[in-house]
N, C-alpha and C positions, 0 to 999 in steps of 0.2 A: 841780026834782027834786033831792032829797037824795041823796048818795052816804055811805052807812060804808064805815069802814075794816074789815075783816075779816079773818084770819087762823088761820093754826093751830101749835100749838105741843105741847109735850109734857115730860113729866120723866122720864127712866128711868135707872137704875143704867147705867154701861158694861158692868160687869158682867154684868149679867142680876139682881142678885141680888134678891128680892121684900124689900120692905122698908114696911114702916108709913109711917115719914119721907118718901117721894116720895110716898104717898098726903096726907099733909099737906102738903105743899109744893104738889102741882096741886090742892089746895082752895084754900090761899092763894091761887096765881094767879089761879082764879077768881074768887077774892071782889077779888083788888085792879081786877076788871076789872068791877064794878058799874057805875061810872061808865058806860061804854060803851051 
């Protein structure tokens, strides 16, 4: 039986503040986790 590793993560401002750039930064993370 195979096991993956799984988890969860996230990117947000401390602020709160809505920003374009964390929407790109949790695509990146995504994409660097094709691998998986």
């Amino acid at each position: 039986m195979d096991h993956d590793a799984c988890g969860t993560g996230f990117v947000a401002r401390i602020d709160g503040e809505r920003s374009h750039r964390i929407v790109q930064l949790a695509v990146q993370a995504v994409v660097n986790l094709t691998h998986r």
